[in-house]
HTML snippet that shows the backbone in 3Dmol.js (N, CA, C, O; Angstrom):
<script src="https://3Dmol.org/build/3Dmol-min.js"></script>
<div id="view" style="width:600px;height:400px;position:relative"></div>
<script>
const pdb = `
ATOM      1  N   UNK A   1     -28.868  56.272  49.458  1.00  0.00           N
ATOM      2  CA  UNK A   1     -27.424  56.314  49.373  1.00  0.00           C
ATOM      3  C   UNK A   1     -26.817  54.984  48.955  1.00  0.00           C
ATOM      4  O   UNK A   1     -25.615  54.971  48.691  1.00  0.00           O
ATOM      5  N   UNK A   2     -27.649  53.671  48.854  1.00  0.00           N
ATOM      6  CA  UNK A   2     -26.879  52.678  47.698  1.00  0.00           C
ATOM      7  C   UNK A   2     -26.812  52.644  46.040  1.00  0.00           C
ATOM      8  O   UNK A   2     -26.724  51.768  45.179  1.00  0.00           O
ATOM      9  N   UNK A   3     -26.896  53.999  46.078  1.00  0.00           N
ATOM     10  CA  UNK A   3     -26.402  53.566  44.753  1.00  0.00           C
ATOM     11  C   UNK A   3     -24.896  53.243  44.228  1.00  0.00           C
ATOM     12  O   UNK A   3     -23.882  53.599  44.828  1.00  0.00           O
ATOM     13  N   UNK A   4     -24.913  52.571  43.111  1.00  0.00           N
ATOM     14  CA  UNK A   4     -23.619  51.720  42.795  1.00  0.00           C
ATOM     15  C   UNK A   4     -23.412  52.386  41.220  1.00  0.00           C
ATOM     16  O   UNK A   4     -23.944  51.977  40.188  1.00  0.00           O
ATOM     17  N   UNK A   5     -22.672  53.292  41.341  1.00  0.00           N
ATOM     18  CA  UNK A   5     -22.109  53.785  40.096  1.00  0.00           C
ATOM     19  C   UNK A   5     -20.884  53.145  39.567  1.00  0.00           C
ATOM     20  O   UNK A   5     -19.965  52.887  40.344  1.00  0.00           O
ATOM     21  N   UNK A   6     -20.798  52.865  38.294  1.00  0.00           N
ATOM     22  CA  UNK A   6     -20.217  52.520  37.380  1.00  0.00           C
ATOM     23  C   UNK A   6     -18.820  53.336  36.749  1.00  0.00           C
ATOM     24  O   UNK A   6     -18.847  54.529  37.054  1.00  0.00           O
ATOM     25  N   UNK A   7     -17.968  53.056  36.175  1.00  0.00           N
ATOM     26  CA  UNK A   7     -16.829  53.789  35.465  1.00  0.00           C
ATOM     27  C   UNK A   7     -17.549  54.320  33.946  1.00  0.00           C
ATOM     28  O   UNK A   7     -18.375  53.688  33.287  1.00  0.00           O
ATOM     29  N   UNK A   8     -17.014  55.546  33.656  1.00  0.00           N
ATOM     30  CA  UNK A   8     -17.466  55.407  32.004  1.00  0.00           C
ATOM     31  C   UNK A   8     -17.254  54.542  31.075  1.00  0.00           C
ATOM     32  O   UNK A   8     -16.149  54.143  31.440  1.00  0.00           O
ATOM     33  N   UNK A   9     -17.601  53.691  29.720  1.00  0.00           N
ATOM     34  CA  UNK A   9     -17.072  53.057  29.061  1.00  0.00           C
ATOM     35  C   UNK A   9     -15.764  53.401  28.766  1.00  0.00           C
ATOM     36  O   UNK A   9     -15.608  54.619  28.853  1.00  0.00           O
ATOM     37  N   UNK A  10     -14.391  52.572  28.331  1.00  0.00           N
ATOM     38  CA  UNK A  10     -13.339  53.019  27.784  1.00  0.00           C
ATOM     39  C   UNK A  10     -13.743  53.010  26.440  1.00  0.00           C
ATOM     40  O   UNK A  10     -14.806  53.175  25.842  1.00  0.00           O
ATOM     41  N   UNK A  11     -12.088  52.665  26.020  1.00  0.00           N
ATOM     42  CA  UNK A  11     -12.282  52.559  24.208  1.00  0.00           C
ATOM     43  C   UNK A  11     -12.915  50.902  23.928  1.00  0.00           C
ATOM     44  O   UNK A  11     -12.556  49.923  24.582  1.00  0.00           O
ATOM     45  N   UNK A  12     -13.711  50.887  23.043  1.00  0.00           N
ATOM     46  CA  UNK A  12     -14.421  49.723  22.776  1.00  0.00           C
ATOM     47  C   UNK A  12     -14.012  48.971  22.576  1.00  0.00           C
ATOM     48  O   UNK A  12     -14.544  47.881  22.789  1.00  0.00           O
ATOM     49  N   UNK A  13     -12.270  49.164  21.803  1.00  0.00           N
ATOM     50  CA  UNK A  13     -11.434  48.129  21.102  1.00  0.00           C
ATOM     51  C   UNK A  13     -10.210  48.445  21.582  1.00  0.00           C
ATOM     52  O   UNK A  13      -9.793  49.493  22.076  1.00  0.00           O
ATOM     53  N   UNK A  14      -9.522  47.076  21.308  1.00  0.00           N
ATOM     54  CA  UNK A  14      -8.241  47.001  22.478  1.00  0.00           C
ATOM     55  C   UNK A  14      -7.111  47.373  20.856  1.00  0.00           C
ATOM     56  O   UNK A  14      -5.896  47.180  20.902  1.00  0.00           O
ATOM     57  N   UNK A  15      -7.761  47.862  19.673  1.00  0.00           N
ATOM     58  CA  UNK A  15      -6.715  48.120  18.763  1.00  0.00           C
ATOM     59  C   UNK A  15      -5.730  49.506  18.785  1.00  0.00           C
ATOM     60  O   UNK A  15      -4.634  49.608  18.234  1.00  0.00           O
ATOM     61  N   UNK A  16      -6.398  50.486  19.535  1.00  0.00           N
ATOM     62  CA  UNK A  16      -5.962  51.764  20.094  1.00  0.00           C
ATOM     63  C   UNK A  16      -5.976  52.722  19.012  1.00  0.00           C
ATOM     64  O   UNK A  16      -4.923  53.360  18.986  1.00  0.00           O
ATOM     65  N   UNK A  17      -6.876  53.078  18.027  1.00  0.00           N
ATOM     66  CA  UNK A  17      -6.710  53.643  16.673  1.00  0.00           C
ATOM     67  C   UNK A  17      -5.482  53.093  15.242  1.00  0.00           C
ATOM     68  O   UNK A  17      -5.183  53.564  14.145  1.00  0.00           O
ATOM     69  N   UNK A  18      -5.130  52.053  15.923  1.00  0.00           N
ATOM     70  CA  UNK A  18      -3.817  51.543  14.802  1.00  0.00           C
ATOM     71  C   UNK A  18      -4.745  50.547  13.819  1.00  0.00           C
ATOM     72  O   UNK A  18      -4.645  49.322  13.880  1.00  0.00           O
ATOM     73  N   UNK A  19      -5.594  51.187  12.970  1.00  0.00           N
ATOM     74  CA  UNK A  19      -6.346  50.658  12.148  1.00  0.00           C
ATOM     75  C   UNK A  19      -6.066  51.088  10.404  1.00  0.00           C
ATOM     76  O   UNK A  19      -6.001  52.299  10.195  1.00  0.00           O
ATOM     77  N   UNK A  20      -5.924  50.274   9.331  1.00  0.00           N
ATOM     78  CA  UNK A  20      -6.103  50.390   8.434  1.00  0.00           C
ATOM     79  C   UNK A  20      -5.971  51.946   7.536  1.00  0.00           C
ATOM     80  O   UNK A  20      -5.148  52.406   6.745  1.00  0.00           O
ATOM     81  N   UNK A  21      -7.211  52.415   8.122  1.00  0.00           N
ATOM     82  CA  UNK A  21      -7.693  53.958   7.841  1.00  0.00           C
ATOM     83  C   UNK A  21      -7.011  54.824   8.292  1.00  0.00           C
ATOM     84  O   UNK A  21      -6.500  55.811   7.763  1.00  0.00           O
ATOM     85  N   UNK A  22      -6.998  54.405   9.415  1.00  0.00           N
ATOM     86  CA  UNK A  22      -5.535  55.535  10.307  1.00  0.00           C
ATOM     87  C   UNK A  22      -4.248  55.117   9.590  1.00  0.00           C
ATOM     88  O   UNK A  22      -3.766  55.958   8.831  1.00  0.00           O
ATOM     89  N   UNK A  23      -3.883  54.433   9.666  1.00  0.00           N
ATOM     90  CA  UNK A  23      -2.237  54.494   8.882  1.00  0.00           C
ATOM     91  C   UNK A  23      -2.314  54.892   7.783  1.00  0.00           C
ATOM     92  O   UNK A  23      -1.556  55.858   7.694  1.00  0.00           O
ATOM     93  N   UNK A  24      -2.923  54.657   6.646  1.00  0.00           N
ATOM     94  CA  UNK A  24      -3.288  55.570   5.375  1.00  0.00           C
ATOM     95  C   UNK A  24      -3.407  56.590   5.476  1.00  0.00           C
ATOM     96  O   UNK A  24      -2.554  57.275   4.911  1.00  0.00           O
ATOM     97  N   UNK A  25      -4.391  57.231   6.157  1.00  0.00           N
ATOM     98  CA  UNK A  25      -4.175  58.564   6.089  1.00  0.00           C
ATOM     99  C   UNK A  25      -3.125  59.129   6.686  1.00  0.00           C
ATOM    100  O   UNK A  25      -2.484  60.113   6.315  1.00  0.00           O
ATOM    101  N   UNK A  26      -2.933  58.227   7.953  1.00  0.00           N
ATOM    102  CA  UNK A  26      -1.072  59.288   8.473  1.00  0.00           C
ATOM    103  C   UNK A  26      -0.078  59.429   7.453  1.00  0.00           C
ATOM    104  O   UNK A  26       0.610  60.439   7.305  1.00  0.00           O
ATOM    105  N   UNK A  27       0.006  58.031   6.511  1.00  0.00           N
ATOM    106  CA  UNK A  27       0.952  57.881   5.769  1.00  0.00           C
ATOM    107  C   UNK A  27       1.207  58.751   4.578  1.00  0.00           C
ATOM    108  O   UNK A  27       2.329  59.054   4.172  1.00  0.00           O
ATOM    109  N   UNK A  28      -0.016  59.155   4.015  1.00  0.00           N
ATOM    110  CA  UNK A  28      -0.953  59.935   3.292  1.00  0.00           C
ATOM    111  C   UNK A  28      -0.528  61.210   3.416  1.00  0.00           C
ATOM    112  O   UNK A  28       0.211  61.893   2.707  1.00  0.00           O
ATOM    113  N   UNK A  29      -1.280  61.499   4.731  1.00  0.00           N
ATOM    114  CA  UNK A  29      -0.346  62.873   5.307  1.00  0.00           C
ATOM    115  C   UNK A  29       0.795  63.298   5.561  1.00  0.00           C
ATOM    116  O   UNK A  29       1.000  64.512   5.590  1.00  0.00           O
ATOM    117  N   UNK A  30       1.436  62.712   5.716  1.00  0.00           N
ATOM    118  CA  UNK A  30       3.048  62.688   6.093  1.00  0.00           C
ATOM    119  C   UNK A  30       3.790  62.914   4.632  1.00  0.00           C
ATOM    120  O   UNK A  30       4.719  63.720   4.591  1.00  0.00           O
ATOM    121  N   UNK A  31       3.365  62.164   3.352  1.00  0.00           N
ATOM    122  CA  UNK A  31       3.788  62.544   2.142  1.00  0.00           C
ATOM    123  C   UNK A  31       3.194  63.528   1.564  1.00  0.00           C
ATOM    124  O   UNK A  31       3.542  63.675   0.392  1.00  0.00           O
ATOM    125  N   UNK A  32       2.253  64.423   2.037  1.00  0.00           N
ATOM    126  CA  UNK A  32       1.360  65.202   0.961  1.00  0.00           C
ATOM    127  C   UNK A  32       2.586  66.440   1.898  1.00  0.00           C
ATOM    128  O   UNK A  32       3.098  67.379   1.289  1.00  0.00           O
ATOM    129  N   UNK A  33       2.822  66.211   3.193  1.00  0.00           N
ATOM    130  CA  UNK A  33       3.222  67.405   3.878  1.00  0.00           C
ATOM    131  C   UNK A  33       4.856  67.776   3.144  1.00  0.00           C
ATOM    132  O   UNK A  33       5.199  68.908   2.803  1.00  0.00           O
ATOM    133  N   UNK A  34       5.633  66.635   3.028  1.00  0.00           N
ATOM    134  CA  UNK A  34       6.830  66.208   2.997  1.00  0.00           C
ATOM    135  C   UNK A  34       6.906  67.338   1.192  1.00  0.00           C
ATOM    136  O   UNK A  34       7.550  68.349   0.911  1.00  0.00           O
ATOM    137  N   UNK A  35       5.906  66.484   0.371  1.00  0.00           N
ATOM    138  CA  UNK A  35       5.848  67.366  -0.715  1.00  0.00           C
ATOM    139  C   UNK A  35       5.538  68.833  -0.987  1.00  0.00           C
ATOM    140  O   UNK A  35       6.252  69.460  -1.770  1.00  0.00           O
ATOM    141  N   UNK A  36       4.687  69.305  -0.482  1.00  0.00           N
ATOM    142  CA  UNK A  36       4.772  70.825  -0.084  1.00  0.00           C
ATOM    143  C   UNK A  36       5.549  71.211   0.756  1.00  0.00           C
ATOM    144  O   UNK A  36       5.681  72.428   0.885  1.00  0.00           O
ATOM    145  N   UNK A  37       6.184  70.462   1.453  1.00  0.00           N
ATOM    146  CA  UNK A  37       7.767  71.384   2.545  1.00  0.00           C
ATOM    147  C   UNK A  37       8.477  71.848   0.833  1.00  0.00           C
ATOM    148  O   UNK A  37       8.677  72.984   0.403  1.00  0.00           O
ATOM    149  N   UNK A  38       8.746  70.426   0.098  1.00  0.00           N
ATOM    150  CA  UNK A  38       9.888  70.384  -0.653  1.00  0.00           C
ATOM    151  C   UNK A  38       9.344  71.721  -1.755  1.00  0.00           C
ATOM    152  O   UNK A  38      10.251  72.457  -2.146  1.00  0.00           O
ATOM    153  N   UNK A  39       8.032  72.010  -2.205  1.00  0.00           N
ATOM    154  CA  UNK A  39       7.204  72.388  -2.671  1.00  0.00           C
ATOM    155  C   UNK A  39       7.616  74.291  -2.512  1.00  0.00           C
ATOM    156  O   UNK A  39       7.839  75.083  -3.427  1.00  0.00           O
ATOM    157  N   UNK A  40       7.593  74.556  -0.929  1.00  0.00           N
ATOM    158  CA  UNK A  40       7.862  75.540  -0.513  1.00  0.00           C
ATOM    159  C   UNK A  40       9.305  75.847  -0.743  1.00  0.00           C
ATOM    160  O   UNK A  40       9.540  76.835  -1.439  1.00  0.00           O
ATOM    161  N   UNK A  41      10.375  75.116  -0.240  1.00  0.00           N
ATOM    162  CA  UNK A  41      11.954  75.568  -0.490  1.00  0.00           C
ATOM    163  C   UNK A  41      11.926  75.519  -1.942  1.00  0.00           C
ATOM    164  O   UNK A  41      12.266  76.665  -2.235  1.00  0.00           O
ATOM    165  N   UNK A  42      11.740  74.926  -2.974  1.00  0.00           N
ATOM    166  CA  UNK A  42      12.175  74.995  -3.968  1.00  0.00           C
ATOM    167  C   UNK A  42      10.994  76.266  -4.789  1.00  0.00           C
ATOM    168  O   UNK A  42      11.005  76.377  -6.015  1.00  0.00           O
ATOM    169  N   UNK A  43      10.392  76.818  -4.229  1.00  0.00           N
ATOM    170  CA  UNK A  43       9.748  77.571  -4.941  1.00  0.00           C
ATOM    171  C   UNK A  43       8.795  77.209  -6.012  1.00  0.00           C
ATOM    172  O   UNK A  43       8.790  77.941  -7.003  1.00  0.00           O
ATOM    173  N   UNK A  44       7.790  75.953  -5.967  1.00  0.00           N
ATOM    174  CA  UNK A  44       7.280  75.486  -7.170  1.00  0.00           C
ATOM    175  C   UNK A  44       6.244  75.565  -6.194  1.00  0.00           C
ATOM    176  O   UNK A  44       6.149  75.289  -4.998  1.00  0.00           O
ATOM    177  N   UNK A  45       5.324  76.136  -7.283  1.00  0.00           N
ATOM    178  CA  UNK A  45       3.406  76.292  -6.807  1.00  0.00           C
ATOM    179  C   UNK A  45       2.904  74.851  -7.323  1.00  0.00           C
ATOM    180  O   UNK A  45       1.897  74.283  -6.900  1.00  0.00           O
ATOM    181  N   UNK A  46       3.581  74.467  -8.085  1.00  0.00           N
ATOM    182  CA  UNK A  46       2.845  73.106  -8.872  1.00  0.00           C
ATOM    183  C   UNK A  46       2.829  72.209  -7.783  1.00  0.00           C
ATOM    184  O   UNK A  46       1.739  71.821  -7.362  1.00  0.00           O
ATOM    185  N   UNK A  47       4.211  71.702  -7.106  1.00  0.00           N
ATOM    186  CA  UNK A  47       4.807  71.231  -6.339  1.00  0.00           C
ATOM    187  C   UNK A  47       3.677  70.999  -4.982  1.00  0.00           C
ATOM    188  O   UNK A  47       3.440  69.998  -4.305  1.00  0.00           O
ATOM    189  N   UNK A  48       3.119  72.406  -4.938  1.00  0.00           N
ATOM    190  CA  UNK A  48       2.588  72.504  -3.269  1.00  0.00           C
ATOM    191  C   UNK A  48       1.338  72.013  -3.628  1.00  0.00           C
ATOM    192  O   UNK A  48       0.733  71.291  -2.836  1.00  0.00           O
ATOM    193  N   UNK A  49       0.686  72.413  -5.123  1.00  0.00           N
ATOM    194  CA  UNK A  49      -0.740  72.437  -5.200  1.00  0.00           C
ATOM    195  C   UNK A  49      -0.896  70.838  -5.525  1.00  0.00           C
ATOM    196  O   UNK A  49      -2.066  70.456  -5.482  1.00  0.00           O
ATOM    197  N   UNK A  50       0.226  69.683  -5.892  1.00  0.00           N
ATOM    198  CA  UNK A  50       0.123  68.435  -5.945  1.00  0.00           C
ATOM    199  C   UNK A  50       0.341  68.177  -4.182  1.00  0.00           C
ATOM    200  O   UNK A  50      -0.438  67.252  -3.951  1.00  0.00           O
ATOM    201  N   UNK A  51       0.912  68.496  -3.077  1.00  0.00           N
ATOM    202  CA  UNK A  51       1.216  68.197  -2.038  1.00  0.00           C
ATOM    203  C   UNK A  51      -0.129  68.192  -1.601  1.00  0.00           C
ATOM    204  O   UNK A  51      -0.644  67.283  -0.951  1.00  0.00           O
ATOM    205  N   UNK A  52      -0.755  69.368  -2.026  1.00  0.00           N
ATOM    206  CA  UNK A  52      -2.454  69.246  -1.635  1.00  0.00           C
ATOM    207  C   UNK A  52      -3.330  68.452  -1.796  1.00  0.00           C
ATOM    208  O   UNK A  52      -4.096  67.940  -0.980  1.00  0.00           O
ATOM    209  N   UNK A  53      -3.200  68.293  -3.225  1.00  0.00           N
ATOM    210  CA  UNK A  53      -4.007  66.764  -3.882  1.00  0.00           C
ATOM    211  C   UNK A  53      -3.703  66.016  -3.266  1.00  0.00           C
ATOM    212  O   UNK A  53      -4.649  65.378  -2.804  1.00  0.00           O
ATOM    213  N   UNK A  54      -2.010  65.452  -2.723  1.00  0.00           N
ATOM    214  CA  UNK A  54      -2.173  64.045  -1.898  1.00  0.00           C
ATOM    215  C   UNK A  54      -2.666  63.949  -0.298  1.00  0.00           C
ATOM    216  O   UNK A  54      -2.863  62.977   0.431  1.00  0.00           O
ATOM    217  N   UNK A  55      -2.750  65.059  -0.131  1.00  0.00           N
ATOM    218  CA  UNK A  55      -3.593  65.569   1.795  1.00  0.00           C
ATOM    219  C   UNK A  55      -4.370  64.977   1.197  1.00  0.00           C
ATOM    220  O   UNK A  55      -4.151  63.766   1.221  1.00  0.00           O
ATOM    221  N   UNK A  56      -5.773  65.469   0.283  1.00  0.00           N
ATOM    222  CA  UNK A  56      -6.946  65.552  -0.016  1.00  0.00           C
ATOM    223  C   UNK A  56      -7.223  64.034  -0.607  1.00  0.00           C
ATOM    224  O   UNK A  56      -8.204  63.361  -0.292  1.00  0.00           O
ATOM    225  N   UNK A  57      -6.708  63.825  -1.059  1.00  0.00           N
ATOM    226  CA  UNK A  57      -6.611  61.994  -1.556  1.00  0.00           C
ATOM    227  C   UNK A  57      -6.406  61.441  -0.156  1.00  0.00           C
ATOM    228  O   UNK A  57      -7.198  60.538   0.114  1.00  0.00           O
ATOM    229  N   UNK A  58      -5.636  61.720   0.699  1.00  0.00           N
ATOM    230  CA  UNK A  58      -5.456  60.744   1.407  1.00  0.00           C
ATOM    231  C   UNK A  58      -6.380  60.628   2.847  1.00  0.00           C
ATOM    232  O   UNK A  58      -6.215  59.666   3.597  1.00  0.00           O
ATOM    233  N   UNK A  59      -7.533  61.887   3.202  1.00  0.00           N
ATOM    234  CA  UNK A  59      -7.986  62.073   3.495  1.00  0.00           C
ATOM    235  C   UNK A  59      -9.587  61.022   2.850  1.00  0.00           C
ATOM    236  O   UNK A  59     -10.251  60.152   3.416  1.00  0.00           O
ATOM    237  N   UNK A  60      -9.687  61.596   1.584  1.00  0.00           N
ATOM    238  CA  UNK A  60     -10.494  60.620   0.961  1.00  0.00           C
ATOM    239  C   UNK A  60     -10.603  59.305   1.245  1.00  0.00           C
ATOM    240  O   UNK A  60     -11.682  58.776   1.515  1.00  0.00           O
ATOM    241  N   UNK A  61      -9.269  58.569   1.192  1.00  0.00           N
ATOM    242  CA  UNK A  61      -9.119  57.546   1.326  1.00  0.00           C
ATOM    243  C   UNK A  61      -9.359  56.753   2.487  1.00  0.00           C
ATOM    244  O   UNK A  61      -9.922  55.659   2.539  1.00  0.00           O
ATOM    245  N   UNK A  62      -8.736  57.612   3.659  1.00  0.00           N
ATOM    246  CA  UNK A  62      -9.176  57.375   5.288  1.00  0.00           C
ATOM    247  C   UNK A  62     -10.525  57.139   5.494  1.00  0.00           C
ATOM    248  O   UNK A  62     -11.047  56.085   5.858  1.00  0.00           O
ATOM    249  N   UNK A  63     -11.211  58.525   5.156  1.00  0.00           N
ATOM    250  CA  UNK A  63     -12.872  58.272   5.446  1.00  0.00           C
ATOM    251  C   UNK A  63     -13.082  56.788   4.655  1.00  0.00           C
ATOM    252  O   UNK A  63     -13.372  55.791   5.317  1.00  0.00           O
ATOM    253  N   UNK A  64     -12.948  56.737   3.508  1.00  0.00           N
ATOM    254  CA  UNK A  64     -13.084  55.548   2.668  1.00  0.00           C
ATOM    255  C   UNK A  64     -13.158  54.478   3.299  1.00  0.00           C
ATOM    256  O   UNK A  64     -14.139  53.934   3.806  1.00  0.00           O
ATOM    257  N   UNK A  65     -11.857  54.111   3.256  1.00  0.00           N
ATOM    258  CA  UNK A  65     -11.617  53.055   4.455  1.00  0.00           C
ATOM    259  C   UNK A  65     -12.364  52.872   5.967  1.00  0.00           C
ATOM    260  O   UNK A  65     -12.484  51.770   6.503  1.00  0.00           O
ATOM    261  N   UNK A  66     -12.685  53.720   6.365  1.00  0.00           N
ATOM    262  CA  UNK A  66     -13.646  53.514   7.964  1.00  0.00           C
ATOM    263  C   UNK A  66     -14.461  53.496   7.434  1.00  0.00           C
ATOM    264  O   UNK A  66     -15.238  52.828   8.116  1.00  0.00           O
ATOM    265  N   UNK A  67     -15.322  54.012   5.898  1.00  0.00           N
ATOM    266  CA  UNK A  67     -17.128  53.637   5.654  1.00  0.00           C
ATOM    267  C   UNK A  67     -16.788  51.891   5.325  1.00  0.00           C
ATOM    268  O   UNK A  67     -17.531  50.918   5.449  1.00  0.00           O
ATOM    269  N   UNK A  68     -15.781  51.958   5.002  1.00  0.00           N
ATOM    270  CA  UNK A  68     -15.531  50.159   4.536  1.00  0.00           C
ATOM    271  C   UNK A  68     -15.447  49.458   5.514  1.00  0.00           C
ATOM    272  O   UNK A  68     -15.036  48.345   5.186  1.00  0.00           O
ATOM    273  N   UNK A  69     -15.691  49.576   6.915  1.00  0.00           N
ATOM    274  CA  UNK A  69     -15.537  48.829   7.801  1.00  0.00           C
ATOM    275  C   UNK A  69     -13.590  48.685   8.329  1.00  0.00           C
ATOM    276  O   UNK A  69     -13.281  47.842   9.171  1.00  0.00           O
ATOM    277  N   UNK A  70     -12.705  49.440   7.812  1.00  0.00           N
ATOM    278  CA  UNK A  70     -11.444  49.602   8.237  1.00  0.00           C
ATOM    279  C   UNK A  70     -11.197  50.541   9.409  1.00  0.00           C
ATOM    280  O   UNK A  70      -9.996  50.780   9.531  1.00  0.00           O
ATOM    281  N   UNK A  71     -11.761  50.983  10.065  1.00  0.00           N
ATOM    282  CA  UNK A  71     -11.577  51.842  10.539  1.00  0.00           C
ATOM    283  C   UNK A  71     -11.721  51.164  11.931  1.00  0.00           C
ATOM    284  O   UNK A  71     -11.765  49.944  12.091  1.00  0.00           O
ATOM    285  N   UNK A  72     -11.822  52.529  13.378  1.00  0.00           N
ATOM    286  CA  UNK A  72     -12.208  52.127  14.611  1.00  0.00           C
ATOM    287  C   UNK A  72     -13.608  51.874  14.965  1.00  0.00           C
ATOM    288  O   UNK A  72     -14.073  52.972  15.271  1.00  0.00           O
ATOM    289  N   UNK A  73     -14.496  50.981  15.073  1.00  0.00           N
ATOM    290  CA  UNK A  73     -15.921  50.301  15.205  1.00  0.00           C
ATOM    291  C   UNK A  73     -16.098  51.481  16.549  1.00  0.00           C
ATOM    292  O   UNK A  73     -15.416  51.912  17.478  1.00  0.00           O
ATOM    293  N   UNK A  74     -17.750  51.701  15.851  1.00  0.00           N
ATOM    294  CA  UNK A  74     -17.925  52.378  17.206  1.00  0.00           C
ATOM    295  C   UNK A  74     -18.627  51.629  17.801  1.00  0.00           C
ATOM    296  O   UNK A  74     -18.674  50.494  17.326  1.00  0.00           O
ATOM    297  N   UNK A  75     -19.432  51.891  19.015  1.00  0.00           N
ATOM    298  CA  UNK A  75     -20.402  51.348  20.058  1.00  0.00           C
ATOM    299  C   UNK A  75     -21.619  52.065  20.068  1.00  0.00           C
ATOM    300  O   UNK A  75     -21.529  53.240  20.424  1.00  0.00           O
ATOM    301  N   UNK A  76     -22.694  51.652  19.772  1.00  0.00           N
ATOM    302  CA  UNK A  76     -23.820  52.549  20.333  1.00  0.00           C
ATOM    303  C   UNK A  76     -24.171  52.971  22.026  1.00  0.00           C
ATOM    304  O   UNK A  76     -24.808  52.097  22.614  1.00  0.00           O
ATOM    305  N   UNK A  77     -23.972  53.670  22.488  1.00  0.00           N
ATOM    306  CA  UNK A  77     -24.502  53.583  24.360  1.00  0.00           C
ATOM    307  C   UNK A  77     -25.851  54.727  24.218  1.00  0.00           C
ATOM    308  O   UNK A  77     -26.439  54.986  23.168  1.00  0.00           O
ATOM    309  N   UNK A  78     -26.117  55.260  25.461  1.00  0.00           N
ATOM    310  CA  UNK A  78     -27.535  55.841  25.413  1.00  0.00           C
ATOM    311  C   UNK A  78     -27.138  57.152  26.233  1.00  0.00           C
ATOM    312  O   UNK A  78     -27.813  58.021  26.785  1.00  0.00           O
ATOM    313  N   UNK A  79     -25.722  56.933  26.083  1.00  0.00           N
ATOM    314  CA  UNK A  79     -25.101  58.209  26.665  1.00  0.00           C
ATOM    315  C   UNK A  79     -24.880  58.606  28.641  1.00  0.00           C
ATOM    316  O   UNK A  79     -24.181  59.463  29.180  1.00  0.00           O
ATOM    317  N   UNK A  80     -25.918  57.438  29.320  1.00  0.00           N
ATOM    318  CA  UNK A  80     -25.865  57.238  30.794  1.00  0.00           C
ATOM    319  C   UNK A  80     -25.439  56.156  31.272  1.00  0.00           C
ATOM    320  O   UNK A  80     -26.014  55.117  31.594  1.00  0.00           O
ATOM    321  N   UNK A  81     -23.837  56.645  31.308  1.00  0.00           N
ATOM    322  CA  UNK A  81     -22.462  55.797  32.241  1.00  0.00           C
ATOM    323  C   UNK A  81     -22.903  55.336  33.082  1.00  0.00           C
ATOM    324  O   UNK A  81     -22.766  54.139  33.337  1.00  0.00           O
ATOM    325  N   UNK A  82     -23.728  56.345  33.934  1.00  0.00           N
ATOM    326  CA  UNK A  82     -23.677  56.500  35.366  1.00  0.00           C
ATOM    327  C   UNK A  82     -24.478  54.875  35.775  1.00  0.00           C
ATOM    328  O   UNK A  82     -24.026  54.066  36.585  1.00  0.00           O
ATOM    329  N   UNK A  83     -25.809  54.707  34.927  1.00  0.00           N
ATOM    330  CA  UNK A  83     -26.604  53.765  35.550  1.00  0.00           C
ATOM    331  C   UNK A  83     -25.791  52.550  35.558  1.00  0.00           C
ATOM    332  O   UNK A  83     -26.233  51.514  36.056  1.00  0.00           O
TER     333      UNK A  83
END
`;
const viewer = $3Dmol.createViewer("view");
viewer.addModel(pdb, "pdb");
viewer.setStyle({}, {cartoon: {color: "spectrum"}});
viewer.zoomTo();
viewer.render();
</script>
């Protein structure tokens, strides 16, 4: 009965996801959405199917950015908090 358990790791980094990759793609997203809203009221397929391209670009770009080292760093663990 001495054993001495531990907390789980938190987040590794004190940046909280406000990284590079993440704002691009929110930003990314937020205009691809904004353009297919406008896309939808005005009745243009062109409109929505470019709103798509910029999701899909900006998605691209996110992953992009975290293989580039922009992103949130992970941690390797071995998966046992407990010890």
């Amino acid at each position: 009965m001495n054993e001495t358990y531990t907390l789980p790791p938190s987040a590794p980094h004190a940046n909280h996801g406000k990284t590079t990759a993440s704002w691009v793609f929110t930003i990314g997203s937020v205009i691809g959405a904004l353009i297919i809203a406008v896309g939808i009221a005005m009745y243009q397929p062109v409109a929505q199917i470019a709103g798509i391209g910029v999701l899909v670009l900006a998605a691209l770009a996110g992953l992009g950015l975290r293989a580039a080292g922009k992103g949130q760093p992970r941690e390797k663990t071995d998966g046992a908090w407990y010890r």
